[in-house]
MMTF fields as JSON, N, C-alpha, C and O atoms, coordinates in Angstrom:
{
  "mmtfVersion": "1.0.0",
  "mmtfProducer": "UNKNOWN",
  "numBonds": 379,
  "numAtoms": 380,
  "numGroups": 95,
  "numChains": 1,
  "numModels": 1,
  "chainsPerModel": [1],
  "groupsPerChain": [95],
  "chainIdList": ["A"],
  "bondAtomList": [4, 2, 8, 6, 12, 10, 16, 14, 20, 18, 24, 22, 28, 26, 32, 30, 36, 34, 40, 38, 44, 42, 48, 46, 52, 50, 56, 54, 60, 58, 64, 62, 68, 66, 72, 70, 76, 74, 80, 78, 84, 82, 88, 86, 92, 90, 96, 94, 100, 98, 104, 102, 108, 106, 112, 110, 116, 114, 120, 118, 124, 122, 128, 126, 132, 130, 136, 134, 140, 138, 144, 142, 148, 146, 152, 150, 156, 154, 160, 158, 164, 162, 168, 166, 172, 170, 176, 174, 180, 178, 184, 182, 188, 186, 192, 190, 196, 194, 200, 198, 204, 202, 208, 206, 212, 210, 216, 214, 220, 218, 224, 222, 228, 226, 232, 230, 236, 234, 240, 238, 244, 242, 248, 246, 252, 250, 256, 254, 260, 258, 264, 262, 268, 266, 272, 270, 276, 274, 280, 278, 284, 282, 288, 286, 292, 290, 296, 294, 300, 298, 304, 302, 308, 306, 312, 310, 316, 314, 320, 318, 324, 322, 328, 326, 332, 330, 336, 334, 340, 338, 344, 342, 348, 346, 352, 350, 356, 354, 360, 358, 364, 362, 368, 366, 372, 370, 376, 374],
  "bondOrderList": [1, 1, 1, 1, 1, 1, 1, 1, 1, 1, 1, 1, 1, 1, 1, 1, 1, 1, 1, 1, 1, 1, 1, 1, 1, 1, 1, 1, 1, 1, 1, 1, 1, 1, 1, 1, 1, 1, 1, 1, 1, 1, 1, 1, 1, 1, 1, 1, 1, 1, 1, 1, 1, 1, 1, 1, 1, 1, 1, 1, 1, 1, 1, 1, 1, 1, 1, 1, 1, 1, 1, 1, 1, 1, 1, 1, 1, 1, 1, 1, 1, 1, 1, 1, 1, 1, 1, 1, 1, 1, 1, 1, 1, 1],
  "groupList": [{"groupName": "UNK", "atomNameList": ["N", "CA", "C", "O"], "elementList": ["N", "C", "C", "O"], "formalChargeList": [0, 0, 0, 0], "bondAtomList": [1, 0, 2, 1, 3, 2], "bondOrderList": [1, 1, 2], "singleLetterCode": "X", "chemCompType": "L-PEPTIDE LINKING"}],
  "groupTypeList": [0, 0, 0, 0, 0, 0, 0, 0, 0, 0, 0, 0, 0, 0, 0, 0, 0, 0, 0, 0, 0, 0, 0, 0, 0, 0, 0, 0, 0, 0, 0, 0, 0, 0, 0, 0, 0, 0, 0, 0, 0, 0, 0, 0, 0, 0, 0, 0, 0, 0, 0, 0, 0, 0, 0, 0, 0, 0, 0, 0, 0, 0, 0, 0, 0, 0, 0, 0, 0, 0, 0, 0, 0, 0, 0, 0, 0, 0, 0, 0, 0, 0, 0, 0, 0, 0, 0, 0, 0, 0, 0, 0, 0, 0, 0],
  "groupIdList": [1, 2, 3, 4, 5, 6, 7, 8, 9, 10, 11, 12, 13, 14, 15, 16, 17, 18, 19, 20, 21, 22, 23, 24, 25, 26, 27, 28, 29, 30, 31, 32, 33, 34, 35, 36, 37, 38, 39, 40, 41, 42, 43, 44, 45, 46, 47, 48, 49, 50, 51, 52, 53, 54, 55, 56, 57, 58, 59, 60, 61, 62, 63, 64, 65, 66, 67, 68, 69, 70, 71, 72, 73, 74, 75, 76, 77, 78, 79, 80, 81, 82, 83, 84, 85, 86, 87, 88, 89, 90, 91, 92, 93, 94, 95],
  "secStructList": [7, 7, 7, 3, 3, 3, 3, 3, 3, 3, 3, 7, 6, 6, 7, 2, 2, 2, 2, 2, 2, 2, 2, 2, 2, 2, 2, 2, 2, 2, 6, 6, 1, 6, 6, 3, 3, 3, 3, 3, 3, 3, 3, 7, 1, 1, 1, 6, 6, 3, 3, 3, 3, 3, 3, 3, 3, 1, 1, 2, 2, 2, 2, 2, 2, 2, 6, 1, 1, 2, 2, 2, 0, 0, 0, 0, 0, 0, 0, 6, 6, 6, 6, 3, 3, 3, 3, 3, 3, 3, 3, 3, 7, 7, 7],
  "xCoordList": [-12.206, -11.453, -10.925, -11.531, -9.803, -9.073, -9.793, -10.395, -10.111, -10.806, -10.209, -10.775, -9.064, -8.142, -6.583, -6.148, -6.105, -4.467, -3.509, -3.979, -2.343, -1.851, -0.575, -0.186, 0.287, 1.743, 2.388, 1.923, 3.511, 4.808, 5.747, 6.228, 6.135, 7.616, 7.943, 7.263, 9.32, 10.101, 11.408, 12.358, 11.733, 12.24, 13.484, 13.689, 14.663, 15.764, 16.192, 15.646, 17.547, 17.764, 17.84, 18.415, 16.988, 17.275, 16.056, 15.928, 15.032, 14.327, 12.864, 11.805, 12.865, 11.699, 10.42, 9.216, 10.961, 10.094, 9.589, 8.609, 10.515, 10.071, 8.877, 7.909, 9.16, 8.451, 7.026, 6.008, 6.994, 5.816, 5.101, 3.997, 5.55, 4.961, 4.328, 3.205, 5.483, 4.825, 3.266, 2.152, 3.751, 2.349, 0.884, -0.19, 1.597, 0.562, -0.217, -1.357, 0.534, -0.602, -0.795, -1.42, -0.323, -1.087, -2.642, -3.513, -2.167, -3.306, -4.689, -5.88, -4.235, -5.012, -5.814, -7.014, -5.218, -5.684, -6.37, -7.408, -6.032, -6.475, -7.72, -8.373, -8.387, -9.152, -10.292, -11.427, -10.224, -11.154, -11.444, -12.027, -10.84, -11.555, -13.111, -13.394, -13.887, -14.907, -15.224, -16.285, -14.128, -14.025, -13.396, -13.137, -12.522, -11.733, -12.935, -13.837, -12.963, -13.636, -12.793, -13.106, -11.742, -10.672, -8.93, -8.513, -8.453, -7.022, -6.299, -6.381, -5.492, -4.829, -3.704, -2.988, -3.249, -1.54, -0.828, -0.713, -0.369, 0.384, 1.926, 2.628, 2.066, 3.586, 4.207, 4.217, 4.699, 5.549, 5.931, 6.78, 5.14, 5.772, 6.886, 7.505, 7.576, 8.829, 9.917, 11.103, 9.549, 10.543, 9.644, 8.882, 9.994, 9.348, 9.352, 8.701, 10.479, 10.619, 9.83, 9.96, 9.13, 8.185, 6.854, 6.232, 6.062, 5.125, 3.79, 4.144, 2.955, 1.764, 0.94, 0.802, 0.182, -0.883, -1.927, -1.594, -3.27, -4.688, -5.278, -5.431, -5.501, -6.289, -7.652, -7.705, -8.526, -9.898, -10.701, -10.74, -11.419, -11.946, -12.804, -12.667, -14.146, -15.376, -15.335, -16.242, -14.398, -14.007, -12.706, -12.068, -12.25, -11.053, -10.94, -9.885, -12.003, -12.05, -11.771, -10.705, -12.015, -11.209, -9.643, -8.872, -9.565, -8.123, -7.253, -6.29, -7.776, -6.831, -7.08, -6.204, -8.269, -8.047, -7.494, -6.941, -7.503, -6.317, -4.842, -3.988, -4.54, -3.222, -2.802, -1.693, -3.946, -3.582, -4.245, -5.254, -4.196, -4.158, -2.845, -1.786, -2.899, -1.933, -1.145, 0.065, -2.012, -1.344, -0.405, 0.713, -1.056, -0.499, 1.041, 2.191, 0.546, 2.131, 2.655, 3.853, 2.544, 3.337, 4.109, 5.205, 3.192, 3.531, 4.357, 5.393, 3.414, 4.229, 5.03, 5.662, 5.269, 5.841, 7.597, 8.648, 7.434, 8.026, 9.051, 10.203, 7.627, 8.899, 9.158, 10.332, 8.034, 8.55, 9.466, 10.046, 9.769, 10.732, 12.398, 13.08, 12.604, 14.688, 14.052, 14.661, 13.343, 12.857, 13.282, 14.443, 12.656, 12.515, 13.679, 14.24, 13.869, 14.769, 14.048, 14.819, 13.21, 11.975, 10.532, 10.104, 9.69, 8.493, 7.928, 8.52, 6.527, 5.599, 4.524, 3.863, 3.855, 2.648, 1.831, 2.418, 0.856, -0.277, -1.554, -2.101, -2.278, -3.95, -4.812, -4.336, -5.645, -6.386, -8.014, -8.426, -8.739, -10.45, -11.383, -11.271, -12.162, -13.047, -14.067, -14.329, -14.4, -15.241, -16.77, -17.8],
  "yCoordList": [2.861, 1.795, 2.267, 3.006, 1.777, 2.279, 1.94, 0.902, 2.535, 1.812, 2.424, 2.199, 3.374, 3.934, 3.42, 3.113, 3.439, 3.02, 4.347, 4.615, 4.852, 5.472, 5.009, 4.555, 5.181, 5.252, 5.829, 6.014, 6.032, 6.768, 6.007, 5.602, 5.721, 4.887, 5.352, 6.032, 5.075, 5.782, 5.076, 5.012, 4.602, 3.449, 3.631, 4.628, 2.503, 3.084, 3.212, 2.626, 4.273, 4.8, 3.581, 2.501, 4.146, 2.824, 1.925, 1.448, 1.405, 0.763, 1.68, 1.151, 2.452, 3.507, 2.93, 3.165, 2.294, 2.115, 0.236, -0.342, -0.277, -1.777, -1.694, -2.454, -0.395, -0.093, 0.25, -0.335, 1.276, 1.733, -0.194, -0.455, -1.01, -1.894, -2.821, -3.326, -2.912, -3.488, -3.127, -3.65, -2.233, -1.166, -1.427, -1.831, -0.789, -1.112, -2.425, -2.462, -3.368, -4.877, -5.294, -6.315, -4.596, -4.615, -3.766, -3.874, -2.808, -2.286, -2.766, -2.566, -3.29, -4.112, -4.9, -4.866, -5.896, -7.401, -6.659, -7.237, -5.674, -5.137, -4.586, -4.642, -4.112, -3.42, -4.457, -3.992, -5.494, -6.371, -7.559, -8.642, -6.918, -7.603, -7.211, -6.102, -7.585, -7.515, -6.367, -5.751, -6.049, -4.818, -4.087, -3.493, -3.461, -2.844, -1.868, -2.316, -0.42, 0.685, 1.429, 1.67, 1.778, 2.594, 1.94, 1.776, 1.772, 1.925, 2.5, 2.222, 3.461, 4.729, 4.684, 5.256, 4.256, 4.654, 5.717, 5.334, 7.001, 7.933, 8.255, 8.232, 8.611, 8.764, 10.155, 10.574, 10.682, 12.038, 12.613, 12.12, 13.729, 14.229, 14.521, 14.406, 15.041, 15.589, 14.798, 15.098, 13.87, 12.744, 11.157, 10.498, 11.043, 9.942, 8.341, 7.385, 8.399, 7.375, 7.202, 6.316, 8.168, 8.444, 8.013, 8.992, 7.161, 6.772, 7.265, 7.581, 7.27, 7.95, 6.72, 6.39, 5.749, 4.967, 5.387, 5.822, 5.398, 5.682, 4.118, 3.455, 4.026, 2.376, 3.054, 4.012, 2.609, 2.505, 1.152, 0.485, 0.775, -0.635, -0.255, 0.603, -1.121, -1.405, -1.222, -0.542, -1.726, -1.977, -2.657, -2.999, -2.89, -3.478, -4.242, -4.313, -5.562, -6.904, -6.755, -7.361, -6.292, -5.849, -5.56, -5.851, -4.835, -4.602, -5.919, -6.258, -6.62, -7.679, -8.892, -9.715, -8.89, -9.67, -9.321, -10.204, -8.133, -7.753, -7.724, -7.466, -7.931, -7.694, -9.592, -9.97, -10.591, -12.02, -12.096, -12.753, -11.707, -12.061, -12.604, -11.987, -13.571, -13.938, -12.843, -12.699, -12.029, -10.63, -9.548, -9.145, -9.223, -8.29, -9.106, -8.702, -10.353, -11.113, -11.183, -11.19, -11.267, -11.479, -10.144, -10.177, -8.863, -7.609, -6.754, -6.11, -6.98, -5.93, -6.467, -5.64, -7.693, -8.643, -8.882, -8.538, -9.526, -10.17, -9.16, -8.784, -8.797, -8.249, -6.752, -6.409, -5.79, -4.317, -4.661, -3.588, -5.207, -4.891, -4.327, -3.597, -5.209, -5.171, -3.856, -3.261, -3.768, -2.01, -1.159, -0.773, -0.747, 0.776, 1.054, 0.29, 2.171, 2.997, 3.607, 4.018, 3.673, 3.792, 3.687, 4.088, 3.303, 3.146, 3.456, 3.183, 4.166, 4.63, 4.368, 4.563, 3.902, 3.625, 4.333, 4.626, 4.685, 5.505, 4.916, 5.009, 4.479, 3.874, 5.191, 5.624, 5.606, 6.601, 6.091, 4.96, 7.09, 6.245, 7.71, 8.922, 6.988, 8.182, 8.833, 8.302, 9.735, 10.148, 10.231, 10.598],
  "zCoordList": [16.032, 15.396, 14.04, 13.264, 13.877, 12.376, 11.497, 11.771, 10.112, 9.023, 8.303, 7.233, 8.026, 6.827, 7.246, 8.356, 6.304, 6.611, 5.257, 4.152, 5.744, 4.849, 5.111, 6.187, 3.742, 4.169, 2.875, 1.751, 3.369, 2.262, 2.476, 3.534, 0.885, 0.821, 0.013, -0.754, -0.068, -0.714, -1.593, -0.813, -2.753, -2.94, -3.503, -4.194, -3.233, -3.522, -4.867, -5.801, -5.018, -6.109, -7.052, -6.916, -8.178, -9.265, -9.129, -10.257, -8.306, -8.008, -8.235, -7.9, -8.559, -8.551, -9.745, -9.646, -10.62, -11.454, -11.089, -11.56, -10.237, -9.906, -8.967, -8.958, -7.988, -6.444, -7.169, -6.8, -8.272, -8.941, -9.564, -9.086, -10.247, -10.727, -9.415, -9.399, -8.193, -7.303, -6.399, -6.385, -5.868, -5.725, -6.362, -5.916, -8.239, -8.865, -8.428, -7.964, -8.645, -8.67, -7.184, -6.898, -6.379, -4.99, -4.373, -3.509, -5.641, -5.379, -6.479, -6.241, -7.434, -8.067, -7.501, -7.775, -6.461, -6.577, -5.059, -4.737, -4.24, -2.927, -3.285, -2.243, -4.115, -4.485, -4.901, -4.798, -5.256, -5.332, -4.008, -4.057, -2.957, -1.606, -1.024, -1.477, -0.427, -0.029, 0.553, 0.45, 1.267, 2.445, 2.339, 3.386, 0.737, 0.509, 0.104, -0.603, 0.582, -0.506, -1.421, -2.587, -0.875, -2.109, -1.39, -0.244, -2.491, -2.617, -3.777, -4.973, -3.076, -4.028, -4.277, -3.455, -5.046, -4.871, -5.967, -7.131, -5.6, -5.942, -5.549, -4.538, -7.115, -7.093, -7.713, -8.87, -6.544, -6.725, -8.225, -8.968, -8.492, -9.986, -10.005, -11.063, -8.739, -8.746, -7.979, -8.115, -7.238, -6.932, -7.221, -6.514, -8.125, -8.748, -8.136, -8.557, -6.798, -6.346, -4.857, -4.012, -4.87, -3.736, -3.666, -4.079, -3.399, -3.436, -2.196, -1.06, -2.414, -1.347, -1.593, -2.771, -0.35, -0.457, 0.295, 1.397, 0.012, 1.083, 0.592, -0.434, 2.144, 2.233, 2.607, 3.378, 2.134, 3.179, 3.069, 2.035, 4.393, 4.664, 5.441, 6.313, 5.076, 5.804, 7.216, 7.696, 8.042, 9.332, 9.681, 8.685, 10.638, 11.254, 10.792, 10.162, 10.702, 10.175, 9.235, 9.126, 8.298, 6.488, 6.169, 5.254, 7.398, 7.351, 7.604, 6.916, 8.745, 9.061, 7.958, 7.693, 7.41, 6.395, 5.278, 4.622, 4.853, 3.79, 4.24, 3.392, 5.316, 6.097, 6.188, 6.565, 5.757, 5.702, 4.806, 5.062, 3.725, 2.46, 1.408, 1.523, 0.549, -0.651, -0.979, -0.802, -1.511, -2.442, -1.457, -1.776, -0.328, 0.604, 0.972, 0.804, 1.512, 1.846, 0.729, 1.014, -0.862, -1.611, -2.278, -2.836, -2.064, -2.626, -1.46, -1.625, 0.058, 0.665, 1.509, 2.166, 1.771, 2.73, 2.013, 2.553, 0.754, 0.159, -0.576, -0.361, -1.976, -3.288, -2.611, -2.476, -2.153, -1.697, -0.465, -0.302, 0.15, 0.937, 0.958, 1.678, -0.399, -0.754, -1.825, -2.714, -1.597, -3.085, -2.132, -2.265, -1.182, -0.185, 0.764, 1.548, 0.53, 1.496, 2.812, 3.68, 2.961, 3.767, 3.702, 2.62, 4.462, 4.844, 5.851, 6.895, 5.953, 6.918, 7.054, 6.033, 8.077, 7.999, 8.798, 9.84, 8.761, 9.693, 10.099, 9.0, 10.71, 10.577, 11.326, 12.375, 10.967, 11.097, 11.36, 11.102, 11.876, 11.976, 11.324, 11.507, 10.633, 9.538, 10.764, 11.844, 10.409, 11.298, 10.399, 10.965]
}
């Protein structure tokens, strides 16, 4: 079962520093869930509008409750969407 999530986005020209603030406070308010163990978010030294996220969660159930959470619908649903020129997502399982 998945218990990591990753993705790369990438945000459009001009929007690079909105995509970085959004992020930020997603990963803020994500990080204080029950079942969250780490959330990372990194951003490209050399293309600055590039973003890298690592999710990790207790279990599945963590994920889907961070996936119906306030913050997730309001950060990645809502404001990151009209930001990115692309997005990727991956779910992976720890061994």
């Amino acid at each position: 079962m998945p218990d990591i999530l990753t993705s790369h986005w990438q945000a459009k020209p001009g929007m690079e520093d909105e995509l970085a603030r959004v992020l930020a406070s997603l990963a803020e308010e994500s990080r204080s869930e029950g079942g969250n163990v780490a959330f990372v978010v990194a951003r490209s030294p050399i293309d600055r509008g590039c973003f890298f996220v690592f999710e990790y969660y207790d279990d599945e159930e963590a994920i889907r409750e961070h996936a119906a959470s306030e913050h997730f619908d309001r950060y990645a649903r809502r404001e990151a969407p009209p930001l990115l020129a692309t997005e990727r997502s991956e779910a992976w399982e720890s061994l």
